[in-house]
C-alpha distance (Angstrom), angle and dihedral (degrees) to the residues before:
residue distance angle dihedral
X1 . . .
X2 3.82 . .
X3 4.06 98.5 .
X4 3.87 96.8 -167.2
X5 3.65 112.0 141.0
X6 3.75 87.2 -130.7
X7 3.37 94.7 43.4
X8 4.10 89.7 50.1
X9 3.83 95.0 51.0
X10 3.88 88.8 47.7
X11 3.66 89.4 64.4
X12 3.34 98.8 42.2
X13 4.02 85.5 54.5
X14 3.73 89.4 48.8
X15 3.75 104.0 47.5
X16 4.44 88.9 42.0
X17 3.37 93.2 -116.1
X18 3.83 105.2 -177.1
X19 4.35 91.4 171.5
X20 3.00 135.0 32.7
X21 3.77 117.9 -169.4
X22 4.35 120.9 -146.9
X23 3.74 115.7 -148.3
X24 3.29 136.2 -154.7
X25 3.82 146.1 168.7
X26 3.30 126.9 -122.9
X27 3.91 125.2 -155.9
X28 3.75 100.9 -91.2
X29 4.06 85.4 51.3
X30 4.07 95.3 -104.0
X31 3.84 110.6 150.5
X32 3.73 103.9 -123.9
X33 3.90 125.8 -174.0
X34 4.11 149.6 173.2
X35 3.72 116.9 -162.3
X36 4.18 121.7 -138.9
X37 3.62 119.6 -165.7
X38 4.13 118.1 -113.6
X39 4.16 95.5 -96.6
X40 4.04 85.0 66.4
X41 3.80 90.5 50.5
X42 4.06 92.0 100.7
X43 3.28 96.7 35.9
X44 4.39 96.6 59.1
X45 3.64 90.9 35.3
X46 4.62 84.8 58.5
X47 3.42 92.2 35.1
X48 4.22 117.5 8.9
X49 3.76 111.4 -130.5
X50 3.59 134.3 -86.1
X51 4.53 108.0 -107.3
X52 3.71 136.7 160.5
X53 4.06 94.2 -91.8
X54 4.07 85.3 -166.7
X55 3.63 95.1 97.7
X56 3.60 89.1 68.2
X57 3.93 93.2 76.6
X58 3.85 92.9 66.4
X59 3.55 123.3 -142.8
X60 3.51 92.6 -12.2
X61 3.90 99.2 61.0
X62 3.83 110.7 141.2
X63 4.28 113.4 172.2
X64 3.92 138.5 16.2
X65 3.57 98.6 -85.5
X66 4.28 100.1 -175.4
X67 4.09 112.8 -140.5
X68 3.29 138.8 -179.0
X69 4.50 113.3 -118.1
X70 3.84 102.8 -156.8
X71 4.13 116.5 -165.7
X72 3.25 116.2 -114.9
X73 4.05 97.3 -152.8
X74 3.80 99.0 -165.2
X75 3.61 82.5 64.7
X76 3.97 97.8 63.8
X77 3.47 119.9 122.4
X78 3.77 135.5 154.6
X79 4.19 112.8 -116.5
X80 3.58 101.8 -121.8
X81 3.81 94.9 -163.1
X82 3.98 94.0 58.1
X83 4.58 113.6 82.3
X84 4.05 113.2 -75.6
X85 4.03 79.2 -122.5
X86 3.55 119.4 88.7
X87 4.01 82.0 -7.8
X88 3.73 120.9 -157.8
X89 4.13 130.0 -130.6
X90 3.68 132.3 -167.3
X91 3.71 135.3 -138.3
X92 3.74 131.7 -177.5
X93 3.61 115.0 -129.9
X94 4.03 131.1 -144.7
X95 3.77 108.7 -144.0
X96 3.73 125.4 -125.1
X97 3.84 136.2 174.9
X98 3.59 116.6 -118.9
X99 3.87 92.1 -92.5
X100 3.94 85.6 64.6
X101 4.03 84.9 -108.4
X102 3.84 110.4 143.8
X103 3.60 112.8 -102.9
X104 3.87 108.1 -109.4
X105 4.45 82.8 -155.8
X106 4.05 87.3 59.4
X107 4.12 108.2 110.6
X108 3.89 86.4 -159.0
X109 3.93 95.6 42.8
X110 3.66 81.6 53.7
X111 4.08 99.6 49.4
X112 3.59 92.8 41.7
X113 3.83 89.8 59.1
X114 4.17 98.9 47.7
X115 3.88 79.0 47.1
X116 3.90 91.0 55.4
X117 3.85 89.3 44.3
X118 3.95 92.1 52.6
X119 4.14 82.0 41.3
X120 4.05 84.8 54.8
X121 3.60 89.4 51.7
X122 3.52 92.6 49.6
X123 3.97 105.3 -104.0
X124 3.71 138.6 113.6
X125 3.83 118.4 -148.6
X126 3.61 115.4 -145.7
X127 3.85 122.3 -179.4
X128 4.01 138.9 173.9
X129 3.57 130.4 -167.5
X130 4.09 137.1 -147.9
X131 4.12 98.8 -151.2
X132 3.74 117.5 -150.3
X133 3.71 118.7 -154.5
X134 4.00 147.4 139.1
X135 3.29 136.9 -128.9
X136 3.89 116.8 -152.6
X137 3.63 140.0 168.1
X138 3.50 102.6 -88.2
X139 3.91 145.8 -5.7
X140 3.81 87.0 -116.3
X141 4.17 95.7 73.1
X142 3.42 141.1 -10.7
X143 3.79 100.3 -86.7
X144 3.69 109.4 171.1
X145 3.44 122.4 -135.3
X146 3.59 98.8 -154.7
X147 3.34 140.6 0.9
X148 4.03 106.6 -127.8
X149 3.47 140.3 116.1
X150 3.63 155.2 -149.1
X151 3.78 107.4 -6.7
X152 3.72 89.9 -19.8
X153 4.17 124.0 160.7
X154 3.37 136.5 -154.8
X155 2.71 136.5 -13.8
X156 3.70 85.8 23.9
X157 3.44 93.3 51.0
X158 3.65 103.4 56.4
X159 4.14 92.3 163.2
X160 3.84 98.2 54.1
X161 4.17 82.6 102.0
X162 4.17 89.8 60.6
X163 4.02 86.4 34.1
X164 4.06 85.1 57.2
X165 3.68 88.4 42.4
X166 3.78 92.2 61.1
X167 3.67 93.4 42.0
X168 3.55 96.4 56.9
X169 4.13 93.8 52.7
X170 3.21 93.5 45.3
X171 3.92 85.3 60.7
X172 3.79 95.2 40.3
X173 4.15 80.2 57.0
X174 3.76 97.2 53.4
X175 3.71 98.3 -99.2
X176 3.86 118.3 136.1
X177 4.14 111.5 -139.9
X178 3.79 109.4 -163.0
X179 3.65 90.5 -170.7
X180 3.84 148.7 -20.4
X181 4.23 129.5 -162.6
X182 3.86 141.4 148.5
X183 3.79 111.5 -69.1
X184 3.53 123.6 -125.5
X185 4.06 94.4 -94.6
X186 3.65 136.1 59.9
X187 3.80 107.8 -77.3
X188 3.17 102.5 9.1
X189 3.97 147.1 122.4
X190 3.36 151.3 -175.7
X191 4.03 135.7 -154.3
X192 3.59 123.0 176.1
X193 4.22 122.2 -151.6
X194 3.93 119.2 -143.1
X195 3.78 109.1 -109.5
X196 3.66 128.7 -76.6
X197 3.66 142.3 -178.3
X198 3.95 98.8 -73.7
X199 4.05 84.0 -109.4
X200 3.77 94.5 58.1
X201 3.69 97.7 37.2
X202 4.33 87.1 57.4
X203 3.86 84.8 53.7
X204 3.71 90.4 48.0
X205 3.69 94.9 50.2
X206 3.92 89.8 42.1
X207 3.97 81.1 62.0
X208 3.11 102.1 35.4
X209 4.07 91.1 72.0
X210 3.70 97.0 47.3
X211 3.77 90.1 56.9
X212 3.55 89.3 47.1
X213 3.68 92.4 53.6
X214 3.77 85.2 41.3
X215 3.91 97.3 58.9
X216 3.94 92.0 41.6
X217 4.28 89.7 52.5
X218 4.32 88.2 42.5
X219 3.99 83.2 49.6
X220 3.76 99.2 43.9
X221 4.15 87.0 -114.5
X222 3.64 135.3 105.1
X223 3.91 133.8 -110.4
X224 3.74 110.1 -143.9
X225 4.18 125.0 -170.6
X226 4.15 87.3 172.1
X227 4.39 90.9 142.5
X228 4.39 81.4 -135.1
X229 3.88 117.0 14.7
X230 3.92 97.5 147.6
X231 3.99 122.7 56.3
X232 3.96 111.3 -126.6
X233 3.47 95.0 16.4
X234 3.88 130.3 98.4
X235 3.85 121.0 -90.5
X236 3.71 130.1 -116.9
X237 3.99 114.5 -95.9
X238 3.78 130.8 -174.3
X239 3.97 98.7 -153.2
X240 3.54 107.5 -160.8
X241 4.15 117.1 -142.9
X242 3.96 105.7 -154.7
X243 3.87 137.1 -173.9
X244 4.16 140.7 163.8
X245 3.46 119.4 -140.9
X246 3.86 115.5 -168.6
X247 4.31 109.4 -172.5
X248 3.61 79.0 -4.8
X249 3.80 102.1 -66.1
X250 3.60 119.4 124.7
X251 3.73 102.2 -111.5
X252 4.02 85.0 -160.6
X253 3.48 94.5 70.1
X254 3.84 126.0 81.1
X255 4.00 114.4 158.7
X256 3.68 85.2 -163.0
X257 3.77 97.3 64.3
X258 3.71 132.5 67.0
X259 3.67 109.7 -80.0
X260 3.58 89.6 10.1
X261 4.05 83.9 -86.5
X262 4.03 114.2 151.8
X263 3.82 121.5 -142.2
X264 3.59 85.3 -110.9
X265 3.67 95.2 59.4
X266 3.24 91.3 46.7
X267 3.83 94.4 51.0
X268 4.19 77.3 55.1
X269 3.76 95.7 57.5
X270 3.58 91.1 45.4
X271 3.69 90.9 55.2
X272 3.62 95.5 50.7
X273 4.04 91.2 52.1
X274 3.81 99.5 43.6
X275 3.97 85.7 49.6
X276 3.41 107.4 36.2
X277 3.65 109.6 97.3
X278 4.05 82.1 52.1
X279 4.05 89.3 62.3
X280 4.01 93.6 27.8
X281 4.18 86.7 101.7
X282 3.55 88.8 56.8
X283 3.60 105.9 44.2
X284 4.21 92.5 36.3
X285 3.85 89.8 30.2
X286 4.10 101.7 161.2
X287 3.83 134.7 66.0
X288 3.60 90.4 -117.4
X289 4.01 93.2 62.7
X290 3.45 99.7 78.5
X291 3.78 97.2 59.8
X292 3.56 73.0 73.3
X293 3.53 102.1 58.9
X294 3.55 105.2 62.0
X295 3.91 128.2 123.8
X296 3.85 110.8 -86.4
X297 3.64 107.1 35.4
X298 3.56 103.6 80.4
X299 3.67 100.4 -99.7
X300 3.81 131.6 110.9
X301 3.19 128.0 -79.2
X302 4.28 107.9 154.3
X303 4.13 126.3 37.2
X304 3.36 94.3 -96.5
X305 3.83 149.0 146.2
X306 3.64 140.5 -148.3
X307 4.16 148.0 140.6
X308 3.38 96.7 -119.8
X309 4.07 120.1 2.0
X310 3.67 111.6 115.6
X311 3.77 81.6 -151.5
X312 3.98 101.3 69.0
X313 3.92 123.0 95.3
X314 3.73 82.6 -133.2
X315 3.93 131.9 43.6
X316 3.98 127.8 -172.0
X317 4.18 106.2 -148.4
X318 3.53 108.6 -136.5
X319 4.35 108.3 -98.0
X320 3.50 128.2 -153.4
X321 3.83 117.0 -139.4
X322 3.62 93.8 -121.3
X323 3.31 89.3 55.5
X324 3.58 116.5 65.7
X325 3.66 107.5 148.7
X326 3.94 84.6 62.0
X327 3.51 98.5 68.8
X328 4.25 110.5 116.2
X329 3.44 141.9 158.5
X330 3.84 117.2 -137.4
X331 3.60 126.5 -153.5
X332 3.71 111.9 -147.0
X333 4.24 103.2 -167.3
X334 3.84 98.4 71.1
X335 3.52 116.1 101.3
X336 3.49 131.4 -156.6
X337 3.76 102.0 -107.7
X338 3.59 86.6 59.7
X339 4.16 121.5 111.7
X340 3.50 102.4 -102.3
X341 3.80 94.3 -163.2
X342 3.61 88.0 59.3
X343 3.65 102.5 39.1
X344 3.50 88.1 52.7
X345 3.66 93.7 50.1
X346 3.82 87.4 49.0
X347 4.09 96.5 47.7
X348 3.54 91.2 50.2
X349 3.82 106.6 51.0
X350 4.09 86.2 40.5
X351 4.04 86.4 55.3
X352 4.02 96.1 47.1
X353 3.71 89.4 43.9
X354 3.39 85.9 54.3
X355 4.39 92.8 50.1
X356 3.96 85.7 39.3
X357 3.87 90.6 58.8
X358 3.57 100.8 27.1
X359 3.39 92.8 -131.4
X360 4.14 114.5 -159.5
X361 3.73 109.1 -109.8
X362 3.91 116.5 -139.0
X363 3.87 128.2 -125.9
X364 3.67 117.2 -76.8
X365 3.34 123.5 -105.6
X366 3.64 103.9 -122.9
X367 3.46 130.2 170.1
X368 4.09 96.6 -79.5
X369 3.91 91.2 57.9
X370 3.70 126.0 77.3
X371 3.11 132.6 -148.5
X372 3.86 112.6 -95.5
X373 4.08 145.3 156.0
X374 3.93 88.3 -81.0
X375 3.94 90.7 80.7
X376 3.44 118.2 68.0
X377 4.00 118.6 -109.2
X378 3.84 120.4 -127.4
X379 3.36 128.6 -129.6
X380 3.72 116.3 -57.8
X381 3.99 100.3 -158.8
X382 3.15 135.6 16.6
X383 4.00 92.8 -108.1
X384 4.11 91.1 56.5
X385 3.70 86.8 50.0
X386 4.36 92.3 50.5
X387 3.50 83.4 55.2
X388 3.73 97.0 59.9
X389 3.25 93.1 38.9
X390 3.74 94.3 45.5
X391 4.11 93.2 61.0
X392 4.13 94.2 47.3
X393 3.43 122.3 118.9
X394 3.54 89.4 -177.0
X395 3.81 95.8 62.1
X396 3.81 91.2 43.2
X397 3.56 93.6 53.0
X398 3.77 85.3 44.7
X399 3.67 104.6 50.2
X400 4.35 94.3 22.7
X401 3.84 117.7 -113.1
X402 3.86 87.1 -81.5
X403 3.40 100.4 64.2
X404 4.29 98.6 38.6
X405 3.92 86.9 43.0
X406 4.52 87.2 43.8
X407 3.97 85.2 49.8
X408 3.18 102.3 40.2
X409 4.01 88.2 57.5
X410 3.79 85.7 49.3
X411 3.71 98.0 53.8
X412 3.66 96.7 46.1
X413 3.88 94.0 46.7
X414 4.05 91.3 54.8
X415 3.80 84.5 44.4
X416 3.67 90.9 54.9
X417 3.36 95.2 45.5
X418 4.14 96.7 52.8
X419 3.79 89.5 48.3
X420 3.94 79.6 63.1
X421 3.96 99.6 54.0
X422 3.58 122.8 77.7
X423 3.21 108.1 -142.1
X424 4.09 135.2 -146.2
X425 3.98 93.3 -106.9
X426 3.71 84.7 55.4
X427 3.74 98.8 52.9
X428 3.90 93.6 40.2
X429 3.73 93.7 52.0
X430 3.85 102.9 34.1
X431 3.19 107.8 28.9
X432 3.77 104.1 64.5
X433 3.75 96.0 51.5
X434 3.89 109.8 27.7
């Protein structure tokens, strides 16, 4: 998109817009936002506006702390779902203190600069991601709407109207959808995005949810990215499809090597396993995600690799030969309440680690291998995965001491307040016979 300020105000002119809406992200990856009306348009794109940059912290904000919300204009778009009269746009915002210093507490501050530090060493991280979520009947409980499954139809699929709904604003917002379907549990769907520079693809997922949640209010339903709402019933991931491109070859890709997969990319993979309990908090960040994570509903559970089990922390897609630039390598643990600006930040410095020390990459696990002790386990809870996460140097240099100290605060708050809830199991099991 042509980002010219003139350009920008021009088409906010055109299309009426009377709003425009600034976005932002705060640590625990909740989409946050203040609206200005169009006569303040040149005056924030100049200068940014003047907020209360508190609600960045998460639950754990304390004082005003005033900040500076700078445009981004590449990021304008018009929100399809709001009246064609006095229509409304949306930017996203970089974050800056009131000296016009970069905010070390901004999630997008902090991907754009482990994307300029894999620029600097000559790569370009691209990523694309198959979202898993539900839609039920209200916020209240999980109500399903249906009661089909894995690439099911009607009447099965009683939601593929609201799933169509999404699709089709995504598109009218420049987003590319490669596909969409029933997921594998009751309720629940899944639409993947075409790949993007990692940067792009966090905005896109940002937006993503708030049109989900928008179609589910305009229907009288609910979007839900909870990583395990239902009992007996598979979780939600956010599998994350990954590549480097260096003078924009796929460094992944090797039609020499078994499964077409480079040393490099293999280097990459290794990274991600030998470092992934360290960024597990981040990319399964809630108490709730490791209901998920349990043996038997095709999620993670052990560092491992493969081309096709479901099972693996890592997958290789099958690539065709004549098809480089489509080689990938997914991660399967993240889910999709996750921070995407920080799990990005994460996956990337844990896969260049892993080229810059050429770490050795175990066997697969393929479909003649079992699991077994020899692979190491991944976090059970969330509090076993703070702790890894709390003694890595990696992830501080990663994220800056602001962020892992910020997070870290935020994690052991919400595990603080859980250990105060009784829950149902409790009073169900207990209750009766002690």
């Amino acid at each position: 998109m042509n980002t010219d300020k003139e350009y920008i105000l021009k088409l906010a002119h055109d299309h009426k817009i009377k709003f425009i809406r600034l976005w932002f992200t705060d640590i625990l990856g909740f989409l946050k936002s203040f609206a200005i009306t169009i006569e303040e348009l040149e005056d924030a794109i100049n200068e940014g506006v003047r907020f209360d940059g508190s609600t960045l912290k998460g639950e754990t904000r304390s004082d005003e702390e005033e900040m500076i919300a700078m445009p981004d204009t590449s990021t304008f778009q018009v929100l399809p779902w709001r009246p064609q009269e006095d229509s409304v746009a949306r930017m996203f915002c970089d974050i800056y203190r009131i000296d016009m210093s970069p905010f070390e507490g901004d999630s997008r501050h902090i991907l754009k600069k482990n994307l300029e530090h894999a620029a600097s060493m000559g790569y370009t991280f691209y990523t694309g991601p198959e979202i898993e979520f539900f839609f039920f009947k209200n916020s209240s409980s999980p109500e399903i709407l249906d009661q089909g499954g894995y690439f099911d139809l009607t009447p099965l699929d009683v939601a593929s109207d609201f799933r169509r709904h999404t699709v089709l604003t995504l598109e009218k917002m420049g987003i590319d959808v490669i596909s969409s379907h029933h997921e594998a549990s009751h309720s629940q769907h899944e639409i993947d995005l075409r790949h993007e520079d990692a940067l792009t693809t966090a905005d896109n997922i940002m937006t993503f949810k708030s049109i989900a949640k928008e179609v589910g209010q305009m229907n009288g339903i609910y979007a839900s990215f909870m990583p395990k709402p239902l009992t007996g019933q598979n979780g939600s991931g956010l599998h994350i499809h990954q590549s480097l491109f260096k003078d924009d070859v796929n460094i992944f890709f090797d039609e020499k090597n078994e499964n077409y997969l480079s040393e490099e990319g293999k280097y990459f993979i290794a990274g991600l396993l030998k470092h992934s309990n360290e960024f597990f908090a981040l990319t399964n960040q809630w108490i709730n995600s490791y209901k998920r994570l349990i043996e038997g509903y095709e999620s993670p559970t052990q560092a491992t690799w493969s081309t096709k089990s479901q099972s693996a922390l890592v997958r290789i897609p099958q690539s065709r030969p004549d098809k480089p630039a489509s080689m990938r390598v997914e991660l399967r643990n993240p889910d999709p309440a996750c921070n995407p600006y920080l799990v990005f930040s994460a996956m990337l410095a844990a896969g260049l680690e892993g080229i810059k020390n050429k770490y050795d990459l175990p066997s697969p696990l393929d479909n003649k291998t079992e699991l077994n002790s020899s692979h190491p386990h991944l976090p059970l809870h969330l509090h076993e995965a703070l702790q890894y996460f709390e003694e890595s140097e990696l992830m501080k240099k990663t994220l800056g001491d602001y962020v892992h100290r910020k997070f870290i605060e935020n994690k052991k708050f919400e595990l603080k307040e859980f250990n105060h809830y009784i829950t149902d199991y409790e009073i169900k099991s207990y209750l009766p016979k002690l």
